[in-house]
DRENMAR-165520 format. One record per residue (C-alpha): residue in three letters; y, z, x. Coordinates in steps of 0.2 Angstrom, whole numbers, plus 2048, in hexadecimal, padded with zeros to 3 digits. Example, Ala and Ser with C-alpha at 12.3 -4.5 7.8 and 13.67 -1.06 7.14 Angstrom:
<pts>
Ala7EA82783E/Ser7FB824844/
</pts>
This chain:
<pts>
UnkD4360EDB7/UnkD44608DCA/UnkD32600DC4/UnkD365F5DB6/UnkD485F0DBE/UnkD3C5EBDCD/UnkD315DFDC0/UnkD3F5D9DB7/UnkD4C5D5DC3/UnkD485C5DCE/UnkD545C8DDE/UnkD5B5D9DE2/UnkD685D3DF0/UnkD765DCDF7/UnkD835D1DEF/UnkD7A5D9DDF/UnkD7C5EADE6/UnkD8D5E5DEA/UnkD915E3DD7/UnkD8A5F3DD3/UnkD945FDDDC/UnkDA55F4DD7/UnkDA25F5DC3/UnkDA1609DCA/UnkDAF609DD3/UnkDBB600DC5/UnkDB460CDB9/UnkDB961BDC6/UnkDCA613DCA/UnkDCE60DDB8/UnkDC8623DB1/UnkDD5628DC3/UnkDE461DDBD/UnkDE0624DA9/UnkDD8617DA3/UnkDC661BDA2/UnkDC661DD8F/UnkDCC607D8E/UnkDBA602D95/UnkDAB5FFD8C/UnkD995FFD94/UnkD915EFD99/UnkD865E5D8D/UnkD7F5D1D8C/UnkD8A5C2D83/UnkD7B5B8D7E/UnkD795A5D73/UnkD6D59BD6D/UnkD6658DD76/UnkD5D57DD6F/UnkD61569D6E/UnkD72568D63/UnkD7157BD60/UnkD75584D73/UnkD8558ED73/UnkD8858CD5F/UnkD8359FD5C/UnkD8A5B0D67/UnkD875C1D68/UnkD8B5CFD72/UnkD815DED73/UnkD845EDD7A/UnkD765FBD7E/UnkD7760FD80/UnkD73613D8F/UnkD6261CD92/UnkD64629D9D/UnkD55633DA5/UnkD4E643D9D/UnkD58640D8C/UnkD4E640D7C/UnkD4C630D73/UnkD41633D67/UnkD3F629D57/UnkD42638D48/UnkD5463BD51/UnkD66634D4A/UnkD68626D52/UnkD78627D5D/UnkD87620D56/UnkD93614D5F/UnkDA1618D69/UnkDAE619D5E/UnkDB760BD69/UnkDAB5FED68/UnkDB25FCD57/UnkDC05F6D5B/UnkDB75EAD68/UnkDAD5E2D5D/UnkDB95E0D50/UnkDC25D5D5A/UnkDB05CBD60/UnkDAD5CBD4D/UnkDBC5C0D4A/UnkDBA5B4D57/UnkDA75AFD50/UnkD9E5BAD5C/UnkD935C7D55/UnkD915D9D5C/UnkD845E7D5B/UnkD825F6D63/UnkD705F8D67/UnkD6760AD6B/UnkD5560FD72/UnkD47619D6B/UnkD3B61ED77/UnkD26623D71/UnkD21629D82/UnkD2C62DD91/UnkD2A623DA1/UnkD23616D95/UnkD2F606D95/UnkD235FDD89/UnkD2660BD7C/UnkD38608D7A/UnkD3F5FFD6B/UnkD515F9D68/UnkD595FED58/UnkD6C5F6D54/UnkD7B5F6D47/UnkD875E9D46/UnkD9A5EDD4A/UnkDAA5E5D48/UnkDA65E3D36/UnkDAF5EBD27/UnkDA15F2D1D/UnkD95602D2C/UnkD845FAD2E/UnkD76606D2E/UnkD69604D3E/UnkD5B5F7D41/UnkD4F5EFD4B/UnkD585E5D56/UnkD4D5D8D54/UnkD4D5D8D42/UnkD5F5D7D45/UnkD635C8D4D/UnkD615B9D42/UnkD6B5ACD4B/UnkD5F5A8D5A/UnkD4E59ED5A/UnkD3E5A9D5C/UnkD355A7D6E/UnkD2359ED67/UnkD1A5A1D7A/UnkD1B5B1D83/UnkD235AFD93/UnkD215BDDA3/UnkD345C2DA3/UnkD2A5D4DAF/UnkD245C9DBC/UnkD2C5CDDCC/UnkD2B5DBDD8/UnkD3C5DDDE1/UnkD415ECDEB/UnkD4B5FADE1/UnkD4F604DEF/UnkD5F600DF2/UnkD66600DE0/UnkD7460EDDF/UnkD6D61CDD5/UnkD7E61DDCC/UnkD7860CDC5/UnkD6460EDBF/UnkD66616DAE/UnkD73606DAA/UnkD695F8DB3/UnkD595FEDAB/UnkD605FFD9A/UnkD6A5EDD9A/UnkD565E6DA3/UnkD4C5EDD94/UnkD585E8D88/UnkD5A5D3D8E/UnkD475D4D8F/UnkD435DAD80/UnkD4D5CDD76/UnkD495C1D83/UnkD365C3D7E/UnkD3C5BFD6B/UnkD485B3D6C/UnkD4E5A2D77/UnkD5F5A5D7E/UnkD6D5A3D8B/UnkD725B7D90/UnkD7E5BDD9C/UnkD845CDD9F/UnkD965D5D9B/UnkD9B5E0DA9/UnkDA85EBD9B/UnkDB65E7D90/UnkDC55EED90/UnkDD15F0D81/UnkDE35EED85/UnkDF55F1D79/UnkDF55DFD72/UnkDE25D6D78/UnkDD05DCD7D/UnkDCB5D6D8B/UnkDB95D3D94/UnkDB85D4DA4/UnkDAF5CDDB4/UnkDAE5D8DC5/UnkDAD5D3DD5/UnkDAB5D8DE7/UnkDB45CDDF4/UnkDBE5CBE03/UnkDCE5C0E04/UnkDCA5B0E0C/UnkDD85A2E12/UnkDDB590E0E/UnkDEA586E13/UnkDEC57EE00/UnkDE758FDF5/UnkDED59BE05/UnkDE35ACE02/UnkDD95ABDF4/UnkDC95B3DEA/UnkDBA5AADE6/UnkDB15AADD5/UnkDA15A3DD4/UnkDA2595DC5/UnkD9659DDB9/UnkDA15ACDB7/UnkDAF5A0DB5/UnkDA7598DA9/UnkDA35A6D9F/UnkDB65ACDA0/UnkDB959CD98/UnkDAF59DD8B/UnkDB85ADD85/UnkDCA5A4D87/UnkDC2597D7C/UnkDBF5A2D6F/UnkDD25A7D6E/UnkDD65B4D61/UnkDDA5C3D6A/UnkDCC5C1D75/UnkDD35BFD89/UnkDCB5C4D98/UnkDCC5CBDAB/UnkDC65C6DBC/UnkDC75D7DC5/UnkDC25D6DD7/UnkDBE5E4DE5/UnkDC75DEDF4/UnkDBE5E5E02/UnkDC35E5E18/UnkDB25D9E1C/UnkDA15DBE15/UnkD9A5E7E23/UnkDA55F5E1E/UnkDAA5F2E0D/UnkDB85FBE0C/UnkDC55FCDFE/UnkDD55F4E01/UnkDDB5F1DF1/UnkDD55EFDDF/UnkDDD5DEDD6/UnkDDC5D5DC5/UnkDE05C6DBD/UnkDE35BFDAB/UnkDD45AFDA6/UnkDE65A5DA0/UnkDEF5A8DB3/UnkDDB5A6DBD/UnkDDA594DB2/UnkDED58DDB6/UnkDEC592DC9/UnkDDA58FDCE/UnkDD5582DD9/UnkDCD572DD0/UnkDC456FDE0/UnkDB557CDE0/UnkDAC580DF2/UnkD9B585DF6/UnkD9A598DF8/UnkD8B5A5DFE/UnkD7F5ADDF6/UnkD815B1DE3/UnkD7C5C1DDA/UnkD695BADD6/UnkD675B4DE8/UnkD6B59FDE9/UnkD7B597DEE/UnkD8B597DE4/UnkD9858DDDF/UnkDA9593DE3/UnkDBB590DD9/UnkDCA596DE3/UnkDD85A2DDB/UnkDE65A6DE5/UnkDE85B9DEA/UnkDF95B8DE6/UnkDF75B5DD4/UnkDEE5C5DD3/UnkDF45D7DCA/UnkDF15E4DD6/UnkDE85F0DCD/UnkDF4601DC7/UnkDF860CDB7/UnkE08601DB4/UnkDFF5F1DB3/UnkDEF5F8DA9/UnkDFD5FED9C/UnkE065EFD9B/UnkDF25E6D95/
</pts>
């Protein structure tokens, strides 16, 4: 696994790291506060690209995570979803953005080239029986040049081993339809489902910083801005959260407080003025819009009930 996530991945920073270990700790903090059950695993939103075409077409998919050791073999029953995906990609569904659930078979342990993705759609009324996932997806156009997506070599030493078995699984799974198709992809740290709304989520590490317009605030980099607007776009009763770590300084990294905040209240109270930031999760600079900490949700069981 460590291997291929070394091939495949083009800059293993410690902001990356970072990331990591925050999606652990909200899963961790959200099962302590009895909401582990309202979180789905991570997965890839992905659209088509092309001249008068780019953005016309979404997906999301969502992979079973390989884990080492476990039989994959081809003559099994293929797993079936977690009963609340259902609910998930009902609401995606209705908003115009597709949703599969996509699980492995594996011909020869330790072999990544021997693993082929298999996938149903859900959200839909009528249960769809298991297929190639790339006999699957239709709405996409078909790569016509092979391209090296397993061309790096960056060190895996560092990654959390809490995090391989996921990281590996989400790699394999954008390279394999990466080799088929042309497409934007980016991935979906979880979704939450709430009493009213579902609700994708972005997580971050961070430390407060000060400015004398914003006063304290947390940065988000614009691409997962943007990508939180996209779902607000979509309306329905699709919303999303901008959760963030807030930790002492980056030396220590210690937890003082987990927040959230609503897409609607991060868009009305964001700064218009964006600001150049540090180093971003694949290595370059960032681009910074300012939120206010005080319009933040500190993170307890009476505000994840009231979602």
């Amino acid at each position: 696994m460590l291997d291929y996530l070394s091939a495949s991945i083009s800059s293993i920073n410690q902001n990356k790291i970072n990331g990591m270990l925050a999606e652990i700790d909200l899963r961790n903090t959200l099962n302590n506060l009895g909401f582990g059950g309202r979180i789905s695993q991570g997965g890839w939103i992905i659209r088509n690209v092309g001249n008068g075409v780019f953005g016309h077409q979404s997906s999301v998919l969502f992979p079973m995570t390989i884990e080492p050791d476990n039989d994959y073999a081809p003559n099994r029953n293929l797993e079936e979803p977690p009963i609340a995906l259902h609910t998930i990609c009902s609401t995606m569904h209705q908003i115009g953005v597709h949703s599969f659930y996509c699980v492995p078979t594996i011909m020869r342990q330790n072999d990544p080239s021997s693993i082929v993705w298999h996938t149903k759609q859900l959200g839909i009324p009528n249960p769809q029986p298991y297929t190639l996932l790339l006999n699957t997806i239709q709405q996409f156009s078909q790569r016509n040049r092979n391209y090296n997506f397993l061309r790096y070599h960056s060190d895996t030493s560092i990654i959390p081993a809490g995090s391989v078995p996921e990281e590996f699984t989400k790699e394999h799974l954008r390279v394999s339809f990466q080799n088929a198709f042309m497409s934007e992809m980016s991935d979906i740290d979880g979704i939450i489902w709430g009493q009213q709304f579902t609700y994708p989520i972005e997580i971050k590490e961070k430390t407060a910083a000060f400015d004398k317009k914003v006063g304290d605030y947390f940065g988000i980099d614009v691409g997962p801005f943007v990508k939180l607007a996209f779902y607000a776009a979509k309306k329905g009763n699709l919303h999303s959260l901008f959760f963030v770590r807030e930790i002492n300084n980056t030396t220590d990294r210690q937890l003082i407080n987990w927040w959230f905040i609503t897409f609607d209240k991060l868009a009305q109270y964001a700064s218009w003025v964006a600001q150049g930031g540090g180093r971003n999760m694949q290595g370059g600079s960032s681009t910074v819009v300012k939120i206010p900490k005080c319009e933040f949700t500190p993170l307890t069981e009476a505000a994840m009930a009231a979602l």
